[in-house]
Structure formats: C-alpha cells, structure tokens
C-alpha positions in Angstrom: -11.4 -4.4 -6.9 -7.8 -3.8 -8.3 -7.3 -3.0 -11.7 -3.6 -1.6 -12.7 -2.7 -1.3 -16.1 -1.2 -4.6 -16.8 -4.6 -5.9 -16.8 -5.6 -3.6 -19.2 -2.6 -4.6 -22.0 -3.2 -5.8 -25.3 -1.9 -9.6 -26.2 0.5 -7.9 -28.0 1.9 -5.8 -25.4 1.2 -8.3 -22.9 3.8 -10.8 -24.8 6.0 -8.0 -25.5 6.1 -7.8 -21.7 6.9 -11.3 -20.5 9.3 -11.8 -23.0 11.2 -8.3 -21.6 10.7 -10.2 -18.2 12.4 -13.3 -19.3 15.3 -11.0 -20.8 15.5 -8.7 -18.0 15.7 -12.0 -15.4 18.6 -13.2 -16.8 20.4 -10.2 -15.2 21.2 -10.8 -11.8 21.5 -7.2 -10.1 24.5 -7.3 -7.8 24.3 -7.0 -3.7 25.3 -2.7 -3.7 22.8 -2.1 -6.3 19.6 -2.9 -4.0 21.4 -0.5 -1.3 20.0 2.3 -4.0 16.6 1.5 -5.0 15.7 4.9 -6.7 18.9 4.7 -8.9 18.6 1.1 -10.0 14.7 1.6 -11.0 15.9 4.7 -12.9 18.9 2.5 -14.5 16.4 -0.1 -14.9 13.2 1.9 -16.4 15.9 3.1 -19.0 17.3 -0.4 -19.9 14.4 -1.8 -19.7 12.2 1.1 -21.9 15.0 0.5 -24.5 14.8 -3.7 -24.6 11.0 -3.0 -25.1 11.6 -1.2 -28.2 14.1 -3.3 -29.5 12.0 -6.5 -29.2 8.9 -4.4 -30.3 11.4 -4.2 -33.8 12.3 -7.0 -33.4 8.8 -8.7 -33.8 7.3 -6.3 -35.9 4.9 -4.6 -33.0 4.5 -1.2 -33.9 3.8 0.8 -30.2 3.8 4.3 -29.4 6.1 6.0 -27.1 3.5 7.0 -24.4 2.7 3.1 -24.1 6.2 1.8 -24.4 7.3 4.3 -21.2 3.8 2.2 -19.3 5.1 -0.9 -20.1 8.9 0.1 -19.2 7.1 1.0 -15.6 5.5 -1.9 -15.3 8.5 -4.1 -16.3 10.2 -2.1 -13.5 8.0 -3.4 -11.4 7.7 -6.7 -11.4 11.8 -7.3 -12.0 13.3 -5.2 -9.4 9.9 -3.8 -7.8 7.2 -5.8 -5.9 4.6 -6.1 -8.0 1.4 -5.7 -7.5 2.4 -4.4 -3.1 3.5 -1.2 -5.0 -0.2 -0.7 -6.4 -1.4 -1.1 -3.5 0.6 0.9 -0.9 0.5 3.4 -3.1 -3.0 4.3 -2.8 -2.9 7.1 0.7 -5.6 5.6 2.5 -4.6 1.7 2.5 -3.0 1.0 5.9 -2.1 -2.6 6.2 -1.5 -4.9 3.3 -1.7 -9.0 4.1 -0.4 -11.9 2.0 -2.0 -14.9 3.4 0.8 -18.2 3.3 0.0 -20.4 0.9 0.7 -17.7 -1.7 -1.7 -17.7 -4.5 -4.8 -19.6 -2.7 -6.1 -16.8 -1.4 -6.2 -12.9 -2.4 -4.6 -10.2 -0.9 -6.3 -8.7 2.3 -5.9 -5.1 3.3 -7.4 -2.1 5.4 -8.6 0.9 4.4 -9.2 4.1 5.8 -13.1 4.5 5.0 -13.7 1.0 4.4 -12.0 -1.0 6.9 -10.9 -4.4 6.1 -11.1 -5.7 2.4 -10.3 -8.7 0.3 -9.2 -7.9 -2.8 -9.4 -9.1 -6.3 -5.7 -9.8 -6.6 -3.5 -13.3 -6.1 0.1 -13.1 -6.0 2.4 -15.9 -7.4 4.4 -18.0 -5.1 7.3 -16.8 -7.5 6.2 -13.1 -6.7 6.3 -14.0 -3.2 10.4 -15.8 -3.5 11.2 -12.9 -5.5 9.7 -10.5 -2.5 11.6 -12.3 0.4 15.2 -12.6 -1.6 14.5 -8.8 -2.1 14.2 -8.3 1.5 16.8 -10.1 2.5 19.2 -8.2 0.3 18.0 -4.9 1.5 17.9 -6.0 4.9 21.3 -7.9 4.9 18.9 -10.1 7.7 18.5 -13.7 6.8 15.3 -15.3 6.4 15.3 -19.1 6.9 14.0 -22.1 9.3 16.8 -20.6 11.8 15.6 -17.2 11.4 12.2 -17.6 10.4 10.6 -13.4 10.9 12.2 -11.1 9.0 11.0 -7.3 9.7 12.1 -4.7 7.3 11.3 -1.3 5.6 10.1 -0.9 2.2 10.4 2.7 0.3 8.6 2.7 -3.0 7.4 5.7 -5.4 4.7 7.3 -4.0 5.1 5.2 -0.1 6.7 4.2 2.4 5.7 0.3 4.7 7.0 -1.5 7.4 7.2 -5.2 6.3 7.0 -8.2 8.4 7.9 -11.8 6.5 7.8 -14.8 8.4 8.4 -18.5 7.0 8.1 -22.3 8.2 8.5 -23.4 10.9 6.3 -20.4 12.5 4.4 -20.2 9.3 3.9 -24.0 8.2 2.5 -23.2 4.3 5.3 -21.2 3.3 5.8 -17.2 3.0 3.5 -15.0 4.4 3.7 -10.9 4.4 2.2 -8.2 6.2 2.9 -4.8 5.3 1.9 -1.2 7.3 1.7 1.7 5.3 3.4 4.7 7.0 1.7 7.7 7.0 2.6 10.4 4.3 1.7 13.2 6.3 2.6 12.1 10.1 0.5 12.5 13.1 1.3 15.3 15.4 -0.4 17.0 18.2 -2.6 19.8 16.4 -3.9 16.6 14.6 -4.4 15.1 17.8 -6.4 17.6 19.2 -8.4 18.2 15.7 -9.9 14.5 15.7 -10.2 15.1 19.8 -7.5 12.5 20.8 
C-alpha cells in the first residue's frame, strides 16, 4: 500500500499543485536538456519552487517554506520525472516494477525482496504513461512506434537506478505497457556469493 505525499496534501496545496502543472506544461523542455537529467530537475525544482510561491500570492494561500520545497519536489516529478515509478524504485528492496497495458485498469505490480510479488494500491494515467514513453524516447534517441514497437532503455533517478523495457501495439494490442528492473545499489560480487552459499 503506497502512500507518497501527494496523497497526503491539503485541497489547497493540491490545487496549488495542478495549477503549477498546467503552468509548468506549457514549457516544452528542449531535446539537450533530457541529455542532463540531474541539471534540469535542479533547474526545474528552482523554477518550479518559485512559480509555487508566486501563485500561492497570487491566490492568497499562505504556505510555509518546508511545504512549498515538498510540493516543488513533487511538481518535479510528475513534469520532467515519472511520477509515481520514482516512488517506487526508490524503495532498495523493490526489484521489478510492471505497468500492465491498458494503463489505468489495473494497479501497478511489483516484486519485492521479502515479499515477492505484490499488487499495489496505485493506477497510473494513460497521460502518465504518454508522458513516460515520449520521455524515453528522448533519452534514448530510439523510436517507439508500430514499426519499432519495444523500446529498452535505462532510467537514473534520485535515489536508483532501472532498466526499462516499453513495448506498444502491435505486440502489445491495449496500448503502452512498462516493465522496469531495479539495479542493485550495492552490486553482487563474489564474497556475496559465497556469503548466501551461491
């Protein structure tokens, strides 16, 4: 059972939000900007902290700092992050991550180290999921289409690092589908072979 902190937001903060996410969408970051994730989510987590407050004044919302810098991180996020993937990966023992095509009928399924296979709490969007692919393609510079319908790509985030595999129709006929596998942070080597008597 996922609960990240933009479940948790007040209706005020929570409109304060998706009107930041309307704002922030009408920039289109350019092709060499995705080539540097960590500066444009710093450049973004900036911008974006400062459009909060400004709308927050704006509307008459008074917010503290400590929350505005939350919802700056979450607005990074979902505009030039993935969403709720990040939460997810992020945890160290999650291995795999699945997003079952059609996007938003069914949750997200993922393995776990001490529980094994688990079905979360959590639907993506099917606008999530376009904004997840065009991502990919852009950081990838692969195209992902009917002609070329897998796309296999890595995904570095704060706090993890995945392998991605997309595919779309024709091989998967309901649309997008993702499956991401968490690399490990510390990697396997042949003391910690012979400790779990490999």
């Amino acid at each position: 059972h996922g609960s990240p902190q933009e479940f948790t937001l007040e209706e005020d903060e929570f409109s304060l939000l998706e009107l930041a996410k309307t704002v922030r969408s009408e920039h289109k970051p350019r092709e060499e900007e995705f080539l540097e994730p960590a500066r444009l989510r710093t450049t973004f987590y900036h911008i974006g902290r400062d459009l909060l407050q400004e709308l927050a004044t704006s509307k008459g919302i008074e917010i503290e700092y400590a929350k505005l810098e939350i919802l700056a991180q979450i607005l990074v996020r979902y505009t030039v992050g993935f969403g709720l993937i990040e939460i997810l990966l992020q945890d160290p023992k999650v291995q795999d991550v699945v997003v079952n095509s059609p996007i938003g009928s069914s949750p997200i399924f993922l393995v776990h180290q001490d529980y094994g296979e688990c079905v979360t709490n959590l639907y993506p969007s099917s606008t999530d999921a376009e904004g997840w692919a065009t991502k990919f393609r852009l950081l990838s510079g692969r195209p992902l289409d009917e002609a070329n319908p897998v796309l296999d790509a890595d995904l570095e985030i704060p706090g993890a690092r995945s392998r991605v595999a997309i595919m779309t129709k024709p091989l998967s006929p309901a649309g997008l589908a993702f499956a991401f596998r968490r690399h490990r942070d510390k990697p396997w080597t042949l003391p910690l072979f012979v400790h779990h008597r490999m």
